[in-house]
N, C-alpha and C positions, 0 to 999 in steps of 0.2 A: 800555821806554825803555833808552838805555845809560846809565850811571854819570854819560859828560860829559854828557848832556840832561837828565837831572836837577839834576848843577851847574848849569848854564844856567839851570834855570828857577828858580832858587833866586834866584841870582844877579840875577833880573830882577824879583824881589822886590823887591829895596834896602834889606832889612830885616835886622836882624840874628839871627838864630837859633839860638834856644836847643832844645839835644835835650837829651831824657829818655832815659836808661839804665838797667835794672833786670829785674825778673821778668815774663815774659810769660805765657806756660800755667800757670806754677807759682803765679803769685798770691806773695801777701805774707801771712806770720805777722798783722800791724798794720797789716792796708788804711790804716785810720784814723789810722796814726803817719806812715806812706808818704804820705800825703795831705795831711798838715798840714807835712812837709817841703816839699812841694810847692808850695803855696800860700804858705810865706814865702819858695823862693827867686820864684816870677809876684811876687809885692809889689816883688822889686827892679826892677821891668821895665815897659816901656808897652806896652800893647795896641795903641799906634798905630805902633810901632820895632821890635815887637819879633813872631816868627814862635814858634808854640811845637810843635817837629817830635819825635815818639818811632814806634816800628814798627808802627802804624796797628794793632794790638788791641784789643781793648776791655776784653780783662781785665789782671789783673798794672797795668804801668808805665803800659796804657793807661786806665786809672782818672783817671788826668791829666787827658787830652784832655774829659771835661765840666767839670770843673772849671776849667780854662784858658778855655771859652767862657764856661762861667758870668761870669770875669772880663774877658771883651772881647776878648780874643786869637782872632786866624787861627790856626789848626791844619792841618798839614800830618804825613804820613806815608811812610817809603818804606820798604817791601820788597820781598822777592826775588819775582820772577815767578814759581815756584815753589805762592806761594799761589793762585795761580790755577787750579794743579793740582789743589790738593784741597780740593774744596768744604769740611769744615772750616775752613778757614786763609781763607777771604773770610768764610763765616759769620760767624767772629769778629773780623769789622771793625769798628770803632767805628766808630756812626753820628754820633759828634762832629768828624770828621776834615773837615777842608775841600777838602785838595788833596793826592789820592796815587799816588805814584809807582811801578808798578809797575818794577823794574832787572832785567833780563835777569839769568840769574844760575844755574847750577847747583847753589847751594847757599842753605842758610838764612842765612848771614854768619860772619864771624869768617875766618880765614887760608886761605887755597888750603890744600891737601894738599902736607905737605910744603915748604912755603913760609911765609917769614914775611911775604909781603904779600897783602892784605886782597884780599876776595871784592870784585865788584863793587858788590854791594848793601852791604858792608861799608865799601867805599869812596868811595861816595856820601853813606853818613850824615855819615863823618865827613869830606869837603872840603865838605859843606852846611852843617857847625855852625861858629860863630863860638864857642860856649860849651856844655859838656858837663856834665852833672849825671848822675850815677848817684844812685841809690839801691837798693842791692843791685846785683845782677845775676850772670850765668852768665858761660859764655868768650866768648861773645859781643860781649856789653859790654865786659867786660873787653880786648878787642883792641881795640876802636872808643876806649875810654878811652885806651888806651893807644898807638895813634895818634896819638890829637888834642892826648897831650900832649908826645909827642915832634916833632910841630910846631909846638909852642908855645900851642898854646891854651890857655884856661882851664878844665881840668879840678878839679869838684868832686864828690866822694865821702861819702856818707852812710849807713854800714851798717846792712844792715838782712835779717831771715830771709824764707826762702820759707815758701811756707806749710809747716809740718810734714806733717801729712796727705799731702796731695798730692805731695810730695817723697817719703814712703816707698812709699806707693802705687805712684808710677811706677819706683821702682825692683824691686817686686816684680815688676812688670810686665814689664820688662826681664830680670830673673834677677838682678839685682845686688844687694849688701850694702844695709840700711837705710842711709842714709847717717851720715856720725857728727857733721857740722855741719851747720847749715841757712842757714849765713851767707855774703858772695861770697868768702872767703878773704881778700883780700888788700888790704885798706884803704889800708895803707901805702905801695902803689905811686902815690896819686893823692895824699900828702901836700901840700899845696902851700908 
């Protein structure tokens, strides 16, 4: 799908939609802390008004997505076409997801090369959401954040670590330094 066919279909929802922001392959230090965040901001919200849309995973942010059906809510997901490519990245689809959108998309999200406007699939998430919630997250989130709040939406931020482990692992993996935080850096940009 392109970018505007996923607005569209959003749109013909009529519902207002809330995206999750946060750790995907990297998981969370405090699943358990990241979950209970979660669950009080679904308390502000109706299952019958309200859509609950994150990167159709099933690990990391997508931990959400049973919990959100648990409580009555539609789930929706949208990433890059991309995962389509490699059988890993479907694998790890949550099978809580109700409606997802694959966006045409040369990249995983976050800002073209060299540009400071957003990838398709980056740009999708964030004209789909009406309300933005991180908790934690990479550059990823962090540009979709920071988007959503440069056009005025309601951006909320909740810090929060990746898992350690898995954070130093993949950086061995890579050749890179262990890292020397585990947290999204920068909280203070989504103050509200």
């Amino acid at each position: 799908m392109t970018a505007e066919a996923v607005i569209a279909f959003f749109l013909s929802q009529r519902k207002t939609v809330l995206t999750f922001y946060g750790y995907s392959g990297m998981g969370y230090e405090d699943e358990k802390g990241m979950l209970e965040i979660a669950r009080k901001v679904l308390s502000r919200y109706s299952p019958d008004t309200t859509l609950v849309n994150i990167g159709v995973t099933s690990v990391g942010c997508g931990a959400i997505y049973p919990l959100a059906k648990s409580m009555g809510f539609t789930t929706t997901g949208i990433v890059t076409s991309l995962a389509l490519e490699h059988p890993a990245g479907v694998a790890g689809i949550s099978e809580s997801v109700d409606h997802i959108c694959f966006v045409a998309d040369q990249q995983w999200g976050g800002n073209l090369p060299h540009s400071d406007q957003l990838s398709p699939t980056s740009r999708a998430m964030v004209e789909c959401s009406d309300i933005l919630v991180g908790i934690g997250g990479g550059g990823i989130a962090e540009a979709e954040m920071l988007a959503g709040k440069a056009q005025g939406k309601p951006v909320y931020f909740y810090p929060a670590d990746m898992n350690h482990t898995r954070a130093i692992q993949y950086a061995k993996r890579m050749g890179l330094p262990p890292p020397e935080s585990f947290d999204s850096g920068k909280p203070e940009l989504f103050k509200n």
